[in-house]
PAVO-28634 format. One record per residue: y, z, x of N, C-alpha, C, O in turn. Coordinates in pm, whole numbers, plus 50000, padded with zeros to 5 digits. Atoms other than C-alpha are relative to their C-alpha. Example, Ala and Ser with C-alpha at 12.3 -4.5 7.8 and 13.67 -1.06 7.14 Angstrom:
BEGIN
     n_y     n_z     n_x    ca_y    ca_z    ca_x     c_y     c_z     c_x     o_y     o_z     o_x
   49881   50000   50089   49550   50780   51230   50120   50000   50090   50118   50066   50194
   49881   49994   49918   49894   50714   51367   50109   50073   49923   50220   50090   49974
This chain:
BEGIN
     n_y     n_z     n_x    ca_y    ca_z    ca_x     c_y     c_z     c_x     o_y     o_z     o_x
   49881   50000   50084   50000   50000   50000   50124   50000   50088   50119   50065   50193
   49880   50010   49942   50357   49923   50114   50094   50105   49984   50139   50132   49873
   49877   49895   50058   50607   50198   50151   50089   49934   50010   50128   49848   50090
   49839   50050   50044   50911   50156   49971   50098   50100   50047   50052   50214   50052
   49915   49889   49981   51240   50351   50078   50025   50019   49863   50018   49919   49791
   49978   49929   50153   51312   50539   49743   50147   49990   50011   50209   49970   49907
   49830   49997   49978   51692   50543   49884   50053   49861   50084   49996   49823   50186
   49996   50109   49930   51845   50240   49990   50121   50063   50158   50240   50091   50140
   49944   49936   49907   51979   50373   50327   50037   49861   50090   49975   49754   50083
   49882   49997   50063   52266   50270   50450   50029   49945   49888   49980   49833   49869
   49994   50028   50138   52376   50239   50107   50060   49895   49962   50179   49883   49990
   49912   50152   50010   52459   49889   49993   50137   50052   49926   50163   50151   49857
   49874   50004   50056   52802   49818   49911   50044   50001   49823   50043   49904   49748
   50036   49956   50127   52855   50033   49565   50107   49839   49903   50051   49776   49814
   49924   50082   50027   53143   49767   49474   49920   49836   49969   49957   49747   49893
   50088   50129   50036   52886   49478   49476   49872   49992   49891   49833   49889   49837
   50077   49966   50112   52616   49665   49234   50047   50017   49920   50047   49929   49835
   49924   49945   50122   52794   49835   49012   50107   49839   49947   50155   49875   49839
   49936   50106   50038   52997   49478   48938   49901   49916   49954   49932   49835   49866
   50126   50095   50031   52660   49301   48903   49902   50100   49910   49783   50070   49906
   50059   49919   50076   52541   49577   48678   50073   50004   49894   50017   49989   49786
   49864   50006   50164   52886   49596   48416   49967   49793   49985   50017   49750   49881
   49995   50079   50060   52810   49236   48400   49895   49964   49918   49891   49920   49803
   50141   49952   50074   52474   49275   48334   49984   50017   49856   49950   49940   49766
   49929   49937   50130   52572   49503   48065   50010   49893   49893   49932   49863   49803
   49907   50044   50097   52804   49298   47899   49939   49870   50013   50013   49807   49937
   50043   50102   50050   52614   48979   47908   49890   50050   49871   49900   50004   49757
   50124   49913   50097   52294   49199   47715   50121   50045   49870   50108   50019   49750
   49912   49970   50130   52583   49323   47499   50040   49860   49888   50035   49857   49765
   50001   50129   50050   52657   48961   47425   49883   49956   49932   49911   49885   49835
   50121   50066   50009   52316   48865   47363   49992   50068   49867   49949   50003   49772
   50078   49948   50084   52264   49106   47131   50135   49981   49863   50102   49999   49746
   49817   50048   50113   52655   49021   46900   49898   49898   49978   49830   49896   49875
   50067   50186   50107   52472   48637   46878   49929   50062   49923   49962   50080   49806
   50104   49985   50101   52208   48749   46741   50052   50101   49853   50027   50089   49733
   50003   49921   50135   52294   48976   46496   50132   49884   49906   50150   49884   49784
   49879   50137   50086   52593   48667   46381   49929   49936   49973   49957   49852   49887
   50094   50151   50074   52273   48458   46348   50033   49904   50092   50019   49789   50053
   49984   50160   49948   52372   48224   46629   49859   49951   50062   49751   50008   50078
   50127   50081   50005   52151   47961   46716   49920   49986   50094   49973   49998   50204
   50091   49962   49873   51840   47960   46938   50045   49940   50107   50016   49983   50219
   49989   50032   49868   51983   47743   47157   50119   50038   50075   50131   49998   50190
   49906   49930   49938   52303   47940   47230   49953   50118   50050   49988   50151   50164
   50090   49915   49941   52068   48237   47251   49927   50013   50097   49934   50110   50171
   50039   50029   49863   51860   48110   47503   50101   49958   50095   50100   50050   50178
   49934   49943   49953   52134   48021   47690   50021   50116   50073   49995   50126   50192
   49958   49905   49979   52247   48326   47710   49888   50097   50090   49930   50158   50189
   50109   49945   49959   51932   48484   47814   49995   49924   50134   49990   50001   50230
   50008   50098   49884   51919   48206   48090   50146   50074   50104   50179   50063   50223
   49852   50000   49887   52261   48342   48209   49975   50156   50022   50044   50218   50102
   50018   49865   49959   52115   48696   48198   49853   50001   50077   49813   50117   50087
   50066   50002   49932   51840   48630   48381   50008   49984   50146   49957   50051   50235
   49933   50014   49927   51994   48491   48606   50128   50065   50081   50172   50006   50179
   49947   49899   49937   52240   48795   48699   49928   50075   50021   49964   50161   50102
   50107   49896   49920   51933   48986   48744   49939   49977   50072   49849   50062   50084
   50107   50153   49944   51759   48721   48948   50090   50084   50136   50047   50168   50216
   49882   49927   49894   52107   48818   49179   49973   50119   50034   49900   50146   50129
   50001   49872   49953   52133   49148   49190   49869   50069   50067   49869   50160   50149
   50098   49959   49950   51780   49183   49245   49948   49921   50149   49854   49943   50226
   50038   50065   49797   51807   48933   49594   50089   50072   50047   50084   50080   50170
   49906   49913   49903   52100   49168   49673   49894   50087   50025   49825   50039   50115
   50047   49892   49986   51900   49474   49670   49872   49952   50096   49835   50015   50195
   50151   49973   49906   51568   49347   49818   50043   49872   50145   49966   49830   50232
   49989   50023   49850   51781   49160   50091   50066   50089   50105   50076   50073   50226
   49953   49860   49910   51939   49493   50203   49887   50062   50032   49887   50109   50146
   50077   49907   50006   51643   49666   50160   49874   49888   50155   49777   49939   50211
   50112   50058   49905   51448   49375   50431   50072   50044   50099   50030   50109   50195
   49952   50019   49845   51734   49348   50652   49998   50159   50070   49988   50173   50192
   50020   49818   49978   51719   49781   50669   49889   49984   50101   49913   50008   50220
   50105   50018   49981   51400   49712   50757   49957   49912   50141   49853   49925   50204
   50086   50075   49867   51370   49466   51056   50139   50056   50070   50105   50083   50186
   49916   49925   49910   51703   49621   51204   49926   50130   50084   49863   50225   50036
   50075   49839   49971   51589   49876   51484   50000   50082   49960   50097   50121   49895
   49959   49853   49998   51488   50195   51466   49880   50042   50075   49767   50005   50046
   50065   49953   49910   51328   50350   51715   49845   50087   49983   49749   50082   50061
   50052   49903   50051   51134   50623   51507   49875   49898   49915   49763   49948   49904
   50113   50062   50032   50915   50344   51345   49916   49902   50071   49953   49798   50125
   50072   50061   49904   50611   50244   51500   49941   49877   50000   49880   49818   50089
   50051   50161   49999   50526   49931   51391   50163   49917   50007   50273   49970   49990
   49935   50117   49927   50726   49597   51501   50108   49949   49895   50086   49982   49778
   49908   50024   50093   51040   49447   51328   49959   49908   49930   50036   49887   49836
   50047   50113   50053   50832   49152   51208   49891   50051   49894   49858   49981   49798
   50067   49994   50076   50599   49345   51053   50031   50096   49904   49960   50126   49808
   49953   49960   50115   50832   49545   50884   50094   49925   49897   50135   49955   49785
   49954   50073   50121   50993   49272   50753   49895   49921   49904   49932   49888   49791
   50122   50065   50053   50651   49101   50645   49968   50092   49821   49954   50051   49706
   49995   49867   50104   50625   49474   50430   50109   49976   49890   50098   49968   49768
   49906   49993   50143   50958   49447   50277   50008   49878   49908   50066   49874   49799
   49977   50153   50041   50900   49037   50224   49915   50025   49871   49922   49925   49800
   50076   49971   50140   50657   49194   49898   50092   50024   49909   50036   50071   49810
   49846   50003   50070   51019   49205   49723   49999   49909   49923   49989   49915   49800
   49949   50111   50055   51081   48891   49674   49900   49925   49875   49941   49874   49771
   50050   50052   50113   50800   48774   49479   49981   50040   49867   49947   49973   49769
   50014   49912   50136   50802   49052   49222   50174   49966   49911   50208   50013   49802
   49934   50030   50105   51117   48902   49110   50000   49886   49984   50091   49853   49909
   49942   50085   50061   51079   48568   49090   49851   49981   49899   49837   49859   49894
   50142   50004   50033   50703   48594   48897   50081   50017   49849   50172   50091   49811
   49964   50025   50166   50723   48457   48502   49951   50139   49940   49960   50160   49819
């Protein structure tokens, strides 16, 4: 099994989540106004397409901080920078999987 850091250390830049999280938000807030107006599946999808797609983001921010953490030295871990980036490279496919 791969350990995960539970904390993203050094802490990504709060100004770049938290902005990709209120939009987040407020696209899901959107999503959910069409629908209840009755708009039409294909503005709905849409929409879903454009919220997928800010989570698609935010989630290559986070698991490309969380690699580059990861193959940056550190002295204290004993395996190689290649094979800790190999570890954190189990990221990426858990978000782009249907």
């Amino acid at each position: 099994m791969v350990e995960m850091v539970t904390s993203l250390q050094p802490r990504l830049a709060v100004p770049a989540v938290v902005g990709r999280l209120r939009r987040i938000e407020g696209q899901a807030c959107a999503l959910n106004r069409m629908y209840e107006e009755g708009r039409s599946a294909e503005d709905l999808v849409d929409q879903i397409a454009a919220l997928r797609g800010a989570l698609l983001g935010l989630g290559l921010v986070i698991a490309g901080h969380e690699i580059a953490g990861r193959v940056a030295a550190d002295p204290l871990r004993a395996s190689s920078p290649s094979t800790r980036a190999a570890e954190a490279s189990t990221l990426l496919p858990r978000l782009v999987r249907p």
